[in-house]
C-alpha positions as CSV (number, residue, x, y, z in Angstrom):
1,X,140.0,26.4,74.3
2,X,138.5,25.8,78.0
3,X,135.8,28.1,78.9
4,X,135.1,29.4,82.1
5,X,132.7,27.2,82.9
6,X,135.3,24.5,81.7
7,X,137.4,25.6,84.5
8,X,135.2,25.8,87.2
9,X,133.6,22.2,86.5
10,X,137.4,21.0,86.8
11,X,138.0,23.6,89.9
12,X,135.3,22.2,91.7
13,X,135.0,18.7,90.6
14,X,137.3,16.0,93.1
15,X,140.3,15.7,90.3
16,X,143.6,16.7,91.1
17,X,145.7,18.9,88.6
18,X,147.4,15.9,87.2
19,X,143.9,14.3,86.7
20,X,142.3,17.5,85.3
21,X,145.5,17.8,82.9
22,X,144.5,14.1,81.7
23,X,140.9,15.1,81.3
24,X,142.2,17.9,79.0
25,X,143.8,16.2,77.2
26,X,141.4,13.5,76.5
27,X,138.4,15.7,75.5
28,X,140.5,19.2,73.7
29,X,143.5,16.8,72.2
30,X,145.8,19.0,70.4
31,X,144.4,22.3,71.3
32,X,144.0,21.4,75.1
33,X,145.3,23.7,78.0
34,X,149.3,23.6,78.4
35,X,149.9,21.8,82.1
36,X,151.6,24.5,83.7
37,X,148.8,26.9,83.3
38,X,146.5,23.8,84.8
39,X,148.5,24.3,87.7
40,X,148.7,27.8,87.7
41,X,144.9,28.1,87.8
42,X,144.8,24.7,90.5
43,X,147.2,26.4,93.1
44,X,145.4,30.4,92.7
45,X,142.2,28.8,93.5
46,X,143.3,25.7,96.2
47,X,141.3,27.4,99.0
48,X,138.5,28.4,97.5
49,X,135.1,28.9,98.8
50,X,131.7,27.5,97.4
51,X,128.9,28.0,100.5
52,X,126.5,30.0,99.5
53,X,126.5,32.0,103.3
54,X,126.6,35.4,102.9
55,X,130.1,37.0,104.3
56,X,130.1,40.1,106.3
57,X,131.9,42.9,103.7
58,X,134.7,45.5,105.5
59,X,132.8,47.9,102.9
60,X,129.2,47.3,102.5
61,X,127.6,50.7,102.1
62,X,126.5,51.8,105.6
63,X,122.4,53.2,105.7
64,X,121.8,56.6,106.7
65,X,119.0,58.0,109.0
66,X,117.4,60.8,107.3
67,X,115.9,62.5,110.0
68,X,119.9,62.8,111.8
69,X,120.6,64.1,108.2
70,X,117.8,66.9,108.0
71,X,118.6,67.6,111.7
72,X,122.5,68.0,110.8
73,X,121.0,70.2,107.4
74,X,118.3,72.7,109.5
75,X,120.6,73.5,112.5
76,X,123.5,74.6,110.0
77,X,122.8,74.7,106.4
78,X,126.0,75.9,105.5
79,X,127.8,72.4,106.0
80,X,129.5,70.5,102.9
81,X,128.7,66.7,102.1
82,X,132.6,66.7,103.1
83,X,131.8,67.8,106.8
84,X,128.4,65.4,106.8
85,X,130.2,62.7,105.8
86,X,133.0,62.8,108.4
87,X,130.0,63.2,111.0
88,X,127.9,60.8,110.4
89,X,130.8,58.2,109.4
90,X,129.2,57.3,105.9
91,X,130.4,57.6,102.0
92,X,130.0,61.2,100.2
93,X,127.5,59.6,97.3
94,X,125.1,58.2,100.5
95,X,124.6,62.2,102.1
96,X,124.5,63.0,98.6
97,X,121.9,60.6,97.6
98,X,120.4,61.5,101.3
99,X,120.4,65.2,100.7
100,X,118.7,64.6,97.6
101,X,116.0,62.4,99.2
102,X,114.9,64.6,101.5
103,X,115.0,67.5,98.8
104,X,118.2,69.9,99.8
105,X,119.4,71.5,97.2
106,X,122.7,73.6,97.0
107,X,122.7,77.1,96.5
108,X,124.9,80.1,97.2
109,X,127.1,77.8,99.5
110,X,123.9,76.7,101.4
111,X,121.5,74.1,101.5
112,X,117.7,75.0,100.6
113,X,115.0,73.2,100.3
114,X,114.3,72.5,96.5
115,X,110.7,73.1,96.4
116,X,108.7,75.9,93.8
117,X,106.8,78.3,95.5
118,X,103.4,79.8,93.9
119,X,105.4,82.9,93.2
120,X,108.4,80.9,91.0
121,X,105.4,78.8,89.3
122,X,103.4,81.7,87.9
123,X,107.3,83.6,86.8
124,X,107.8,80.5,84.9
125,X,104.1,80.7,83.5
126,X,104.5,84.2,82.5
127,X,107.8,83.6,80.8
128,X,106.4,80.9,78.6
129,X,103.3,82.4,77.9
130,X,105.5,85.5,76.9
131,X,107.5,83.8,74.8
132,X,104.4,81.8,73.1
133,X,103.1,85.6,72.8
134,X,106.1,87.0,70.6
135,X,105.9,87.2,66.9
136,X,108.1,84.5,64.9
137,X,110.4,87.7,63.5
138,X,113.7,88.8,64.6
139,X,111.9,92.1,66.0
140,X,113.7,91.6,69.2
141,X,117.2,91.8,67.2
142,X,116.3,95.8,66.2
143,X,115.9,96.3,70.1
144,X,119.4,94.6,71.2
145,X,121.5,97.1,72.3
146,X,124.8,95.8,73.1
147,X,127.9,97.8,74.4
148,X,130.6,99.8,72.3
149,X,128.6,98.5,69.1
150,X,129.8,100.3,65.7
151,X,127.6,100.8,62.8
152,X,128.3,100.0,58.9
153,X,125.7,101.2,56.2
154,X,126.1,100.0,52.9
155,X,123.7,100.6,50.0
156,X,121.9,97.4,48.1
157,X,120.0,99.4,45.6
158,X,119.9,96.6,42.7
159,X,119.0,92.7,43.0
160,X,122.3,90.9,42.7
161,X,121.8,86.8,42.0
162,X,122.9,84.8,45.5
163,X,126.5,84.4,46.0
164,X,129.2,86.9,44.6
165,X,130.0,87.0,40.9
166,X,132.7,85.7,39.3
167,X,134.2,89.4,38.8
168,X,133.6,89.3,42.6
169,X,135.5,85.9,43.2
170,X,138.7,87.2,41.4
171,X,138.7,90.9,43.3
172,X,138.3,89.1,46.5
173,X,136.7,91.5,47.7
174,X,133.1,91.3,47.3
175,X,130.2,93.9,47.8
176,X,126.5,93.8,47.9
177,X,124.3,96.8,46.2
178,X,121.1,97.4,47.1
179,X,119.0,98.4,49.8
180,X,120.5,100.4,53.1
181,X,120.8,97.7,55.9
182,X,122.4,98.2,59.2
183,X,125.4,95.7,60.4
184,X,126.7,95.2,64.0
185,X,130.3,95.0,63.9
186,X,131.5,93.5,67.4
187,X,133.6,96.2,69.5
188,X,136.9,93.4,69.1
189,X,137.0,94.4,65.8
């Protein structure tokens, strides 16, 4: 089989499709390229262009100035990247990428400046220190009060082995004795 690089040494080399189809031939033998899709491949690429000049694009990404962007952001913050965009004639993922840059950030339908006050540092200090503070227990489970919540004692007075006996296995409907322990029974049931 012809590589790629096969086919653009015969593309660009001076040979003619007849003379490439020859060449084929010679080199691959049995397993060279069928003629018609030489030709196929000769007449797709007839008019094609090697210069290394860079050509103009209809698409290349357009450059956004920031400071029209924070100007557009401060005198109404309540804009979309949908409204930008149409305004300043570039692609959503560039004001994105400008809001970003110049640290917008979207809240509550607005854009605010994403930037921690000394006030939101020290909450997040506090909360961490808080949490490094609490004891490695499920303490906080006794003090969760939850809504419509039902309560089920049952008694565990004996130690049973782990996992229900074979006695329970055939009931199918196994209990625990032992000591009294509260359960939370979710208000859907």
């Amino acid at each position: 089989m012809l590589t790629s690089a096969g086919w653009w040494f015969l593309l660009l080399s001076t040979l003619n499709a007849n003379q490439s189809c020859e060449r084929l031939e010679e080199v691959y033998k049995e397993v060279a390229t069928v003629r018609s899709t030489v030709y196929n491949w000769f007449s797709k690429f007839k008019d094609i262009d090697c210069s290394m000049e860079d050509e103009d694009k209809l698409e290349r990404p357009k450059e956004l100035d920031l400071d029209v962007l924070r100007n557009q952001v401060e005198a109404d913050p309540c804009h979309t990247t949908g409204e930008m965009l149409v305004k300043l004639d570039v692609n959503q993922s560039i004001v994105a990428h400008g809001l970003k840059s110049i640290g917008k950030d979207r809240k509550l339908s607005r854009w605010i400046p994403h930037v921690l006050i000394q006030h939101d540092m020290d909450r997040r200090v506090d909360a961490a220190l808080y949490l490094l503070a609490l004891r490695r227990s499920n303490v906080w489970f006794e003090n969760l009060v939850t809504w419509n919540e039902k309560w089920t004692l049952y008694s565990n007075a004996t130690a049973v082995p782990i996992g229900p006996t074979k006695e329970q296995k055939k009931s199918r409907n196994p209990t625990v004795e032992g000591d009294a322990v509260r359960l939370v029974e979710p208000p859907w049931s």
